[in-house]
C-alpha positions, 0 to 999 in steps of 0.5 A: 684263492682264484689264480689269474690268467694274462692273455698272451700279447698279440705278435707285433710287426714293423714294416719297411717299404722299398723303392722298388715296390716291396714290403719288409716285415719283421715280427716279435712275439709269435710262436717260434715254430710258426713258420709263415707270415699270412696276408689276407684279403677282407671285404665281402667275397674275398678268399685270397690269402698270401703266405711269406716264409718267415725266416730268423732275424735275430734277437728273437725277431723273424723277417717275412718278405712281399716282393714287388714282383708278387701282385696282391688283388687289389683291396685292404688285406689284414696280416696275421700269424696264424689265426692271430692278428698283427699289431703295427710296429713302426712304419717306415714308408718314406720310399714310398713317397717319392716311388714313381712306376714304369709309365707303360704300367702297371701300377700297384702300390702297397700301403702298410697302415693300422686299422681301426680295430689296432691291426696291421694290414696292408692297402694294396691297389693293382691297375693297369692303366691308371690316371694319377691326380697331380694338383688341384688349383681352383677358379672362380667357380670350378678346379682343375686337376692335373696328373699323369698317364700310366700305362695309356697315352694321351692322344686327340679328343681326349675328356674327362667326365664326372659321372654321378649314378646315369648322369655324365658331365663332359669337359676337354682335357689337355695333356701331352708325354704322360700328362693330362689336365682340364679345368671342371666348372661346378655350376653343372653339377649343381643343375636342380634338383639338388635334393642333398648330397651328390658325388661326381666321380670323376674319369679320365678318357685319354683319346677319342673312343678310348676306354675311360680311366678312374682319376685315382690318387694312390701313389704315395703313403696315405692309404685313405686320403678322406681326411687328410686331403680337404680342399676349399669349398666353393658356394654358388648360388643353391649349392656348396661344391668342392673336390674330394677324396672316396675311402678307395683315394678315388677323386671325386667332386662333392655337391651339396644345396 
């Protein structure tokens, strides 16, 4: 009779998020002696690797640290003991949600989320200057975002530009106190030829021959916003247009014939 193995359950860690900017872990079911909890960046070239000290907790529970003052580069990093993966545990991000950065900068938020293979890991975003998408209401053939300035101010001759590949569409801006808004008709996005899908990102230049700054929204819970932002879409004449969201929570705005 042929005896039959259980493979070893895979560490497990719940995560708290503080306001200040700080992520909490405690992990059950590692090796007692491993003595580091290991954040890894992913994605083509990455070879970043962070270690926090694990240090007893309890009950069979170990507790690892990311301090708000320890930057990560900017990516997804999977979270691991060992070699080996971390499964999610409980989530608890509400401090998040309501965090709002020093307006000089930088900003950089710290995302705990499951990844589609069942892991956990952590979407980290690192900028120091940053324009924060608000709302977005929409007109009759456009919409208009509003935001905030972190780390740049608003100053005169301010735009925002939609960008797709060389093309570059211009549109006034408004703003004031660390705050911008502007109103981006769709009909100029659509110029033919609109042979298929054609995404606008959308950036913000907060003066006259200042720097651009990407629109992002990343200051919150949601560490991809494609599906769960999705707003109306408008239908002119030729084409659909409507504002979303890249994998990056970078604003964007979508055309289609």
């Amino acid at each position: 009779m042929t005896g039959s193995t259980t493979a070893p359950r895979a560490p497990r860690a719940d995560c708290v998020a503080d306001p200040a900017g700080g992520l909490t872990f405690h992990t059950t079911g590692h090796d007692p002696a491993a003595s580091d909890l290991v954040l890894r960046r992913t994605g083509p070239g990455a070879a970043d690797e962070v270690r926090l000290p694990l240090t007893p907790a309890g009950d069979g529970r170990s507790r690892a640290v990311l301090p708000p003052g320890l930057d990560l580069a900017e990516g997804r990093w999977d979270v691991l003991l060992g070699d080996r993966p971390v499964e999610p545990g409980v989530r608890d991000v509400r401090a998040l949600v309501d965090r709002r950065p020093e307006p000089s900068g930088p900003v950089a938020p710290r995302v705990p989320f499951p990844t589609p293979e069942g892991r956990l890991g952590v979407r980290a975003w690192l900028r120091p200057r940053h324009a924060e998408a608000g709302d977005i209401t929409f007109g009759d053939a456009g919409c208009t975002v509003t935001g905030v300035l972190y780390g740049v101010g608003f100053g005169a001759g301010a735009t925002a530009e939609a960008r797709s590949d060389d093309q570059v569409h211009e549109v006034p801006a408004e703003g004031g106190k660390g705050t911008f808004a502007f109103t981006l008709p769709y009909a100029p996005l659509a110029l033919p030829p609109l042979e298929g899908r054609r995404m606008w990102r959308l950036w913000l230049r907060p003066a006259a021959g200042a720097d651009a700054v990407r629109i992002a929204r990343v200051l919150d819970d949601v560490w991809d916003r494609r599906n769960v932002f999705v707003y109306p879409e408008h239908r002119g004449e030729g084409y659909r247009a409507a504002p979303c969201y890249t994998g990056e929570n970078e604003l964007c705005v979508r055309v289609t014939p």
